[in-house]
Residue frames relative to the residue before (quaternion, step in Angstrom):
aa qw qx qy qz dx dy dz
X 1.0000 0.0000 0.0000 0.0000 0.00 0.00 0.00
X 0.6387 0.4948 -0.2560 0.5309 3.41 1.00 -1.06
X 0.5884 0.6988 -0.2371 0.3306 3.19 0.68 -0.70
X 0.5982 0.4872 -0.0367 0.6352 3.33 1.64 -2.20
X 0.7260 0.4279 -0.3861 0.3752 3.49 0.39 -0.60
X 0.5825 0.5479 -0.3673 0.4749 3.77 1.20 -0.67
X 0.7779 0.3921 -0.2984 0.3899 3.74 0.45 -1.27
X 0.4581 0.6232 -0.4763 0.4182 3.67 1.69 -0.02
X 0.4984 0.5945 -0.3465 0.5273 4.10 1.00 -0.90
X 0.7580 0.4993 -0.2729 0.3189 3.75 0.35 -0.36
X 0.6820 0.2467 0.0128 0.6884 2.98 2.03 -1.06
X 0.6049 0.5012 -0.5419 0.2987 3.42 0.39 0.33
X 0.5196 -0.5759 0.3479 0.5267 3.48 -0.74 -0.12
X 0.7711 -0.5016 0.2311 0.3167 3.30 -1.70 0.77
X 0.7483 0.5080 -0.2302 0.3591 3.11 0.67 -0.50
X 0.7087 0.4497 -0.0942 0.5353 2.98 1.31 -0.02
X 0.5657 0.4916 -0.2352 0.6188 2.75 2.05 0.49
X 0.3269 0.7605 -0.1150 0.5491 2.54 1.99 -0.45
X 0.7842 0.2048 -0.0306 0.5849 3.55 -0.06 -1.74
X 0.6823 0.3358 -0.5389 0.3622 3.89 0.82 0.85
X 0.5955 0.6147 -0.4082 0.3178 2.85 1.00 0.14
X 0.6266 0.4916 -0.3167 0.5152 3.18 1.31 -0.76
X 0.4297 0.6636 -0.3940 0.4687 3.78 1.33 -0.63
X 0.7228 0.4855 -0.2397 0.4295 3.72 0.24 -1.99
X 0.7759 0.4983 -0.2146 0.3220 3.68 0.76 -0.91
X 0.5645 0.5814 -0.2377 0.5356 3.26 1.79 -1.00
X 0.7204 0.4913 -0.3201 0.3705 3.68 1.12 -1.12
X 0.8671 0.2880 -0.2850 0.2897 3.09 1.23 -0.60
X 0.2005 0.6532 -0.5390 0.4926 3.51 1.71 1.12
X 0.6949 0.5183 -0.3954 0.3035 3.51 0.89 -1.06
X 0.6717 0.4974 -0.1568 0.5262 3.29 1.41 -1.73
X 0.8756 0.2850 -0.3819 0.0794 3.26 0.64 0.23
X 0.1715 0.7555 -0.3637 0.5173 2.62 2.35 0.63
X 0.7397 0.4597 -0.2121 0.4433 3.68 0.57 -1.32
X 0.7925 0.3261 -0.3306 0.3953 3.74 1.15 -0.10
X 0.3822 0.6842 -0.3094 0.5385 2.98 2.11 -0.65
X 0.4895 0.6831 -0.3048 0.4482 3.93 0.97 -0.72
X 0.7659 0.3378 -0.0745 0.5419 3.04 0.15 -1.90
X 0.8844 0.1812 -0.3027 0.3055 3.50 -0.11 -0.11
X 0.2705 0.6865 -0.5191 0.4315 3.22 1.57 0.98
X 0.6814 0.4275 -0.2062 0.5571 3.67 1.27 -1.63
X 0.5169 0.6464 -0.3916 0.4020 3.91 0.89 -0.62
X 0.8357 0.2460 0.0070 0.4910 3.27 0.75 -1.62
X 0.3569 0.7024 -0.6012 0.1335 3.98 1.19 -0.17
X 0.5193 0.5444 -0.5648 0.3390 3.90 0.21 -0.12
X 0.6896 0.4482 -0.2656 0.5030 3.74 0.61 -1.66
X 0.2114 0.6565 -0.7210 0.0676 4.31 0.01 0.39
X 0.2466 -0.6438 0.7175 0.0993 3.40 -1.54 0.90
X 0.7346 -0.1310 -0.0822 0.6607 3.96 0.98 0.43
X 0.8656 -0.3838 0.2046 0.2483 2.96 -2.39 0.26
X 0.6018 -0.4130 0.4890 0.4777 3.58 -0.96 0.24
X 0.3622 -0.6136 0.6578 0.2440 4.00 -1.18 1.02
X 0.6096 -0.5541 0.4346 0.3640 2.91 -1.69 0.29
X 0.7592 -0.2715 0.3824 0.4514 3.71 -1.41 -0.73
X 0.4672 -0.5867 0.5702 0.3351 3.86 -0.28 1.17
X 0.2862 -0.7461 0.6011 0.0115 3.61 -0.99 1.12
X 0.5177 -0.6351 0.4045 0.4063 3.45 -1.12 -0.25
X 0.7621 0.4624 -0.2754 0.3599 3.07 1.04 -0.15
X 0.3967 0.6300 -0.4649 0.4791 3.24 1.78 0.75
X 0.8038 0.2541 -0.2209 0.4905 3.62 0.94 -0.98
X 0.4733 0.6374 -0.4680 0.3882 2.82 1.03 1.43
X 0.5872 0.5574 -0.1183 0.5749 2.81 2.22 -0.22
X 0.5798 0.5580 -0.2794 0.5238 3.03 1.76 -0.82
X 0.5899 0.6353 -0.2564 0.4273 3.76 1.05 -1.07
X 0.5460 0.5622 -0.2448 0.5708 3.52 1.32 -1.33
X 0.7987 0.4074 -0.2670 0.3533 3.41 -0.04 -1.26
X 0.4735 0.5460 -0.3002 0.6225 3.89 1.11 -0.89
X 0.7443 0.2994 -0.3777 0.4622 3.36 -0.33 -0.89
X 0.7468 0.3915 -0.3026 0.4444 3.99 -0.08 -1.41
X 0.5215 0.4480 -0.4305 0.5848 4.26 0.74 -0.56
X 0.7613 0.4747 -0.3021 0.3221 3.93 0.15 -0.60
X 0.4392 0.7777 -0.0483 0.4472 3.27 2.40 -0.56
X 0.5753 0.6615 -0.0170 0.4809 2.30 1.66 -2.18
X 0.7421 0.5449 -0.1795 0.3466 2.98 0.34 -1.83
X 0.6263 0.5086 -0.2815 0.5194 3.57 0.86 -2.17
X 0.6992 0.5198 -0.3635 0.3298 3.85 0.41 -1.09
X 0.4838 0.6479 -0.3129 0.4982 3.32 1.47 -0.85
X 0.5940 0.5693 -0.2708 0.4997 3.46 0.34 -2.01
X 0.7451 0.4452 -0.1605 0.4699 3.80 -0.40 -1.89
X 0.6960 0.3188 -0.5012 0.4035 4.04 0.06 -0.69
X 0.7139 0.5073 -0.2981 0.3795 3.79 0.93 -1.40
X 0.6911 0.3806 -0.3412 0.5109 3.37 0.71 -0.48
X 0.4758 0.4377 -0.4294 0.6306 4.06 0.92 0.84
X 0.4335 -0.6705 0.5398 0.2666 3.64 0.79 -0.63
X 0.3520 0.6575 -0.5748 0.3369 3.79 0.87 0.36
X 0.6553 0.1798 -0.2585 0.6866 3.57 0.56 -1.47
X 0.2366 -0.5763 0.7790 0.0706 2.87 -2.67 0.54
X 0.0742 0.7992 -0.5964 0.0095 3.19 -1.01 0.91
X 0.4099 -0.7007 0.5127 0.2795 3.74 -1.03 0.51
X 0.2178 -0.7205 0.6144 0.2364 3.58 -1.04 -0.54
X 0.3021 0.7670 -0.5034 0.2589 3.75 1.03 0.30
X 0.2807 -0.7102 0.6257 0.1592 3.99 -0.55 0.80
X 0.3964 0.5538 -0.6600 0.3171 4.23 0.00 0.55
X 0.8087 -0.2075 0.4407 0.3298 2.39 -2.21 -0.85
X 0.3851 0.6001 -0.4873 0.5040 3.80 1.19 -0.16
X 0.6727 0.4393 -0.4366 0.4049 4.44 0.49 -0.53
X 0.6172 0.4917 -0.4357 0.4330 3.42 0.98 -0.43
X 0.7489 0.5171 -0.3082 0.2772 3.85 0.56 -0.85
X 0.6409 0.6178 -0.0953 0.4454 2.49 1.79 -1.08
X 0.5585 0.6042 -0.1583 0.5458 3.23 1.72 -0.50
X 0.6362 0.5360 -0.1127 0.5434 3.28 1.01 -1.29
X 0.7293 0.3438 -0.3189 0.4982 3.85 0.31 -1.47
X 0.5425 0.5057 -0.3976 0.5402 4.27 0.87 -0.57
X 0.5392 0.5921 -0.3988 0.4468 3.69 0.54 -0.59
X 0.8958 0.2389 -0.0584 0.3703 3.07 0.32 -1.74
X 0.5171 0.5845 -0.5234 0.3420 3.45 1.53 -0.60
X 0.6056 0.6722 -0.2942 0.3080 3.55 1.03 -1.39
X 0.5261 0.7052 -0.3387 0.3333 3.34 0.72 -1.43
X 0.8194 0.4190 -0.1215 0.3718 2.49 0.27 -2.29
X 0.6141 0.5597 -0.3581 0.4259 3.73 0.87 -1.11
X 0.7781 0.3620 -0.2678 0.4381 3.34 0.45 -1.37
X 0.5720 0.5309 -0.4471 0.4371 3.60 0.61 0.06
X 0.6939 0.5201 -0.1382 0.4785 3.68 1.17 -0.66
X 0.5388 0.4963 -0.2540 0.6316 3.35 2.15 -0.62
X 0.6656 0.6032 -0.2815 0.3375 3.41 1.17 -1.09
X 0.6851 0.5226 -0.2034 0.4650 3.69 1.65 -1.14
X 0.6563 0.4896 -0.3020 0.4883 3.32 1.39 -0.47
X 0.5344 0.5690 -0.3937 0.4855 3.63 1.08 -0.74
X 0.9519 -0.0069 -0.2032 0.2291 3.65 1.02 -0.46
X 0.1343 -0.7458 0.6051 -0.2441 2.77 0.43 2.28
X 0.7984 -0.4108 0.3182 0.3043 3.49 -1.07 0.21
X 0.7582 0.3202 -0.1588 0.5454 3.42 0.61 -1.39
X 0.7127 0.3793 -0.2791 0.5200 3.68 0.81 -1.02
X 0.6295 0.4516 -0.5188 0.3614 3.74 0.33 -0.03
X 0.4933 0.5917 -0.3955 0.5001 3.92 1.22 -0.70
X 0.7559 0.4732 -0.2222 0.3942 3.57 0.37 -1.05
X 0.8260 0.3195 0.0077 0.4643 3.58 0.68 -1.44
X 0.8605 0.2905 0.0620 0.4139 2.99 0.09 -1.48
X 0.6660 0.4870 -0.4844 0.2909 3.82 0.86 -0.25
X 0.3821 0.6704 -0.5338 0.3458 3.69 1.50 -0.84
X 0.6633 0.4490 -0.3895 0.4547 3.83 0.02 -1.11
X 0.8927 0.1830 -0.2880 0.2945 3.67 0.24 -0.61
X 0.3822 0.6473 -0.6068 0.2583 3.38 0.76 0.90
X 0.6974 0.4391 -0.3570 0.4398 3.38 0.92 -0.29
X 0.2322 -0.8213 0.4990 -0.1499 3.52 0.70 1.61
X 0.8089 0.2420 -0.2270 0.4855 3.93 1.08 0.60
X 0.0318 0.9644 -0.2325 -0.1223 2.91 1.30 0.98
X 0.0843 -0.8355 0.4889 0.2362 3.90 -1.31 -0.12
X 0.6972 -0.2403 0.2760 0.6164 3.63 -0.74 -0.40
X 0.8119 0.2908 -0.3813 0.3329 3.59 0.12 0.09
X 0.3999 0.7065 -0.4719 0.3438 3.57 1.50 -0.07
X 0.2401 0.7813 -0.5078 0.2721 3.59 1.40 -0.95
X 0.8408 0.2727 0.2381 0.4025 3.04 -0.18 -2.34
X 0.6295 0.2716 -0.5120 0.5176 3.49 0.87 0.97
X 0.0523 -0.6063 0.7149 -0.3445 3.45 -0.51 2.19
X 0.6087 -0.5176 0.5900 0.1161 2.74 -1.56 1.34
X 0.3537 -0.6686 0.4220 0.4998 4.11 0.11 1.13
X 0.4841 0.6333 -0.5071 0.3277 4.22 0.50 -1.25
X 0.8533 0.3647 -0.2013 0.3137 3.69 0.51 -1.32
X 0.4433 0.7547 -0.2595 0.4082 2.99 1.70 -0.57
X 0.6103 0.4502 -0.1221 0.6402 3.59 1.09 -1.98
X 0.8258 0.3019 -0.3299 0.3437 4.08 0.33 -0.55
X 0.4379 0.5445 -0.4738 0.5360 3.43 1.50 0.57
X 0.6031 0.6408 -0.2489 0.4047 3.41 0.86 -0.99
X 0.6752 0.5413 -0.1288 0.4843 3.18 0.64 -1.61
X 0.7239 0.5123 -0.1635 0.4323 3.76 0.72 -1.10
X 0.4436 0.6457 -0.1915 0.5913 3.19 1.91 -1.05
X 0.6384 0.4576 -0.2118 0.5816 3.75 -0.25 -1.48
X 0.5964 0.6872 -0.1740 0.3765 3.62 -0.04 -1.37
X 0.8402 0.0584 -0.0204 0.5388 3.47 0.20 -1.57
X 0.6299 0.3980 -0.4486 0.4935 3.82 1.11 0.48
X 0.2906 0.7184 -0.4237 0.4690 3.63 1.84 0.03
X 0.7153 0.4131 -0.1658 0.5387 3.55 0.38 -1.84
X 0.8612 0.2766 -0.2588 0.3389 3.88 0.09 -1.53
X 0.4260 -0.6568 0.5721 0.2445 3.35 -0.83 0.35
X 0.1761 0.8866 -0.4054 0.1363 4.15 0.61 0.71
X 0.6956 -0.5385 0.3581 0.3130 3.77 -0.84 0.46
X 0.7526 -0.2350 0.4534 0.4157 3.20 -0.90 0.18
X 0.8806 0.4731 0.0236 0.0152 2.03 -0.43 -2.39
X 0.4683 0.7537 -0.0336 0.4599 2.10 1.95 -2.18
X 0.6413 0.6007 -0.1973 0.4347 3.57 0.71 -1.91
X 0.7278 0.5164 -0.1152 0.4364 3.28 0.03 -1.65
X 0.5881 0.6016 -0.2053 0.5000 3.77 0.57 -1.15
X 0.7971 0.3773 -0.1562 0.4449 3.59 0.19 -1.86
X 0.6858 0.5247 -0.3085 0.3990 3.29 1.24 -0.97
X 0.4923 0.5090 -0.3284 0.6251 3.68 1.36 -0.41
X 0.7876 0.1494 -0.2937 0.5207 3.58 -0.38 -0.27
X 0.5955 0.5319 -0.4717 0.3742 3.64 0.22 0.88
X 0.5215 0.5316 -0.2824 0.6047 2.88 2.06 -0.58
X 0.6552 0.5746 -0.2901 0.3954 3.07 0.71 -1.03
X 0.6166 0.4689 -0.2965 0.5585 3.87 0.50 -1.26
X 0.7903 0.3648 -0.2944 0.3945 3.86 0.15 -1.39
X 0.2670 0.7402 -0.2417 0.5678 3.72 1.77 0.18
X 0.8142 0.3871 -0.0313 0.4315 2.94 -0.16 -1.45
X 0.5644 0.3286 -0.2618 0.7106 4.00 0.47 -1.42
X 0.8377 0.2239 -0.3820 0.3196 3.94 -0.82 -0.06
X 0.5431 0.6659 -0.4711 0.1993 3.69 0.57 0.38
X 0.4881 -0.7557 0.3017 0.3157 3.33 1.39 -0.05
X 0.5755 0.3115 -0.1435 0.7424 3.48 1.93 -0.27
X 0.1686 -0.8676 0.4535 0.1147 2.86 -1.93 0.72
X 0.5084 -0.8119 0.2264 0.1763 3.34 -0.13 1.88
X 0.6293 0.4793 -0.3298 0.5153 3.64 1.55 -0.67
X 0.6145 -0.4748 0.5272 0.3451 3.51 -1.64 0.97
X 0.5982 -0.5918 0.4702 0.2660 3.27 -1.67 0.22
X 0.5008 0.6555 -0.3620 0.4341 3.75 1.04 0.75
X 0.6092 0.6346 -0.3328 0.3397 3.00 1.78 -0.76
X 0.6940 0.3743 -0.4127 0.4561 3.94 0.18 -0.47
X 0.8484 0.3252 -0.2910 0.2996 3.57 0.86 0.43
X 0.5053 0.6467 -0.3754 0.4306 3.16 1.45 1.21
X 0.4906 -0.8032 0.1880 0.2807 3.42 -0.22 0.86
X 0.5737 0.2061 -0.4718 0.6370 3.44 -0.95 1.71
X 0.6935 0.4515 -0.3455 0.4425 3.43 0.23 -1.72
X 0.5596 0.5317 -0.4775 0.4198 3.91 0.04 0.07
X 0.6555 0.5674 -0.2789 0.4130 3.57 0.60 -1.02
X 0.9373 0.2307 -0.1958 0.1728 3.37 1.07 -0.59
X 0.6330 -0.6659 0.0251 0.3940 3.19 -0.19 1.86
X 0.4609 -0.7382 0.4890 0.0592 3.64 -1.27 0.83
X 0.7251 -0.3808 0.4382 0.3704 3.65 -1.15 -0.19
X 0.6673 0.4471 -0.1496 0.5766 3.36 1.40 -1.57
X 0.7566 0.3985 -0.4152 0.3106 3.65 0.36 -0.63
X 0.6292 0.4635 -0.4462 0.4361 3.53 1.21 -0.27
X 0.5844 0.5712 -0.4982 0.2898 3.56 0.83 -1.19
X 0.6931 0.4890 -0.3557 0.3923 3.73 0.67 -1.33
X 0.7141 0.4704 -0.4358 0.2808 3.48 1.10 0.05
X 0.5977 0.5019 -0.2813 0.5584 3.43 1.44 0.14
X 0.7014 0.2676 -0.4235 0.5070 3.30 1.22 0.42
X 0.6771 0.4324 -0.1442 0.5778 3.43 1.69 0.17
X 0.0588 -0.8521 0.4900 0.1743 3.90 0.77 0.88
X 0.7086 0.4695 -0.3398 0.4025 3.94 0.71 -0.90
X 0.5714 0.4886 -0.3088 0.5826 4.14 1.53 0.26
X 0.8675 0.3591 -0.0181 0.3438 2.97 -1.75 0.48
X 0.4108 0.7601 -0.4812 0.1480 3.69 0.64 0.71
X 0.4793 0.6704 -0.3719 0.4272 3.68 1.57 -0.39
X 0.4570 -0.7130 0.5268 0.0718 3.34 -1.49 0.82
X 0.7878 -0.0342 -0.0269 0.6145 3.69 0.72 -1.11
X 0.7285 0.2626 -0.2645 0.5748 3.64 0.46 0.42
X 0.3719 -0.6763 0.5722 0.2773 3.67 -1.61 0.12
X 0.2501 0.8622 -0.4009 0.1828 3.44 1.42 -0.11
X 0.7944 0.3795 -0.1414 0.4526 3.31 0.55 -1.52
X 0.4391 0.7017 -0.3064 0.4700 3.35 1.56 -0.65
X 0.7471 0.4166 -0.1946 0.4799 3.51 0.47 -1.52
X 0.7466 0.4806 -0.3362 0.3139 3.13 0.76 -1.54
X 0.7345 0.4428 -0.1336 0.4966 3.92 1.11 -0.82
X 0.4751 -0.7175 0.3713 0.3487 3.27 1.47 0.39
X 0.4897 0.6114 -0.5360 0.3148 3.97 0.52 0.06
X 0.5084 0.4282 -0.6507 0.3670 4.58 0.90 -0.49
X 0.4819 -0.5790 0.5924 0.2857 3.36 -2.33 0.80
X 0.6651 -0.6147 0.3367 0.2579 2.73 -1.40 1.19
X 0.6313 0.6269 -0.2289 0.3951 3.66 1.54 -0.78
X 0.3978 0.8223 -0.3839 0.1345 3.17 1.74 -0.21
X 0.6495 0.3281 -0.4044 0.5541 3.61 0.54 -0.70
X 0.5260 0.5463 -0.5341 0.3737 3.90 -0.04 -0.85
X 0.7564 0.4812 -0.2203 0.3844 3.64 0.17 -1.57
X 0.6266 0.3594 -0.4095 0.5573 3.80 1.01 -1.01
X 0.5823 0.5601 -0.5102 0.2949 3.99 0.26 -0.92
X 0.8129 0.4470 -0.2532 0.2744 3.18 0.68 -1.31
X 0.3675 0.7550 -0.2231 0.4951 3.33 1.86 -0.46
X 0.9117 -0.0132 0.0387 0.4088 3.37 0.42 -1.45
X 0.1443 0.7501 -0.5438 0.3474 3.25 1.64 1.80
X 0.6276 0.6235 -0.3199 0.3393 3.57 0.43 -0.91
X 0.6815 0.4490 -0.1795 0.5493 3.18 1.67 -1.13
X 0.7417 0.4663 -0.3078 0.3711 3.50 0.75 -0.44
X 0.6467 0.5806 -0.2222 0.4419 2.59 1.68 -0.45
X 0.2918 0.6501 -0.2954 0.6363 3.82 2.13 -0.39
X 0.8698 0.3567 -0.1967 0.2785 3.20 -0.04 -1.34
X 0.6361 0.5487 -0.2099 0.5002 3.42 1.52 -0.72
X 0.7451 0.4451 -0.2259 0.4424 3.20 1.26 -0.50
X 0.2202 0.7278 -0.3240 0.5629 3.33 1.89 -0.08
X 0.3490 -0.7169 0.5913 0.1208 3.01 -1.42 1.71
């Protein structure tokens, strides 16, 4: 089914490929506000920083920007494959896991490398500080990007499925757990038990705490879905476990006291 519904986007008329794309994007600002929600109230004991202020107007003026240009993104996406520029497959194997996995990492790595340049001096004034004035983030910081950064996440995206040739499946998959990770660093609480930065692999992969300390900490902490590049180039803060412990005492403590 999932399958039919993608190769319809190729052959329907444009417009109407069109209004799913902008559809697919709107649903999942919707869904992810609505889960980002729940596990703000799930987790309010585990906060990794202060209560944000009142949503402003000029965040969901940023939010409005982003939705729209991600929705841009999308049609451009739609428009390259249906020219044949991008190629995708639809095979269901073990090809979804690689394919899933090499997007994982190609991104990482890019956006961790987009992330250090965005904050140089001249390009962080321009691009990249709007995102950090809001230095307490929630489920809606996600989507308050400076539009410049918005269109160069986008762009970088397009870009590396331009080059790979990847599944469906593959596609679909990464694009959920990008939501998911960029989710996750903006919820302001943290949802994983206190074992997690010290179990093996499962450390590497990035948390609630590693982004928060990066908006309260600009020279730490530039990686997105992994800590890999972080470690490997020396930029993860040193406070990292200190900061998640403290974060996710309240819970261990709940949990210890529990009959």
């Amino acid at each position: 089914m999932v399958t039919t519904m993608i190769e319809t986007l190729k052959t329907m008329p444009l417009p109407l490929a069109v209004l799913c794309g902008v559809a697919w994007n709107i649903a999942m600002f919707l869904g992810t506000l609505i889960i980002g929600h729940y596990l703000v109230i799930r987790f309010k004991d585990c906060a990794v920083t202060a209560e944000p202020p009142p949503i402003s107007r000029r965040e969901l003026w940023f939010v409005a920007s982003c939705v729209i240009l991600n929705s841009l993104v999308t049609i451009a996406g739609i428009m390259l494959w249906r020219a044949d520029i991008i190629h995708v497959h639809f095979s269901l194997d073990l090809m979804v896991v690689v394919d899933t996995l090499v997007l994982l990492f190609a991104m990482d790595f890019a956006m961790y490398v987009l992330h250090r340049v965005a904050h140089y001096p001249l390009i962080f004034r321009i691009v990249h500080e709007t995102h950090h004035r809001y230095e307490n983030p929630r489920p809606l910081t996600l989507f308050v990007l400076n539009p410049l950064e918005t269109v160069s996440f986008g762009v970088l995206w397009l870009v590396v499925v331009t080059v790979y040739t990847s599944s469906v499946y593959g596609i679909v998959i990464y694009l959920t757990l990008n939501l998911a990770f960029g989710l996750m660093g903006h919820l302001g609480v943290e949802p994983f038990p206190g074992i997690w930065p010290r179990l093996p692999l499962v450390r590497l992969i990035s948390t609630s705490t590693f982004h928060a300390e990066h908006h309260q900490d600009k020279g730490h902490n530039f990686g997105f879905y992994t800590l890999i590049w972080d470690r490997l180039f020396g930029t993860l803060s040193p406070d990292y476990l200190e900061d998640f412990d403290s974060a996710t005492a309240p819970s261990e403590k709940l949990a210890s006291e529990s009959p």
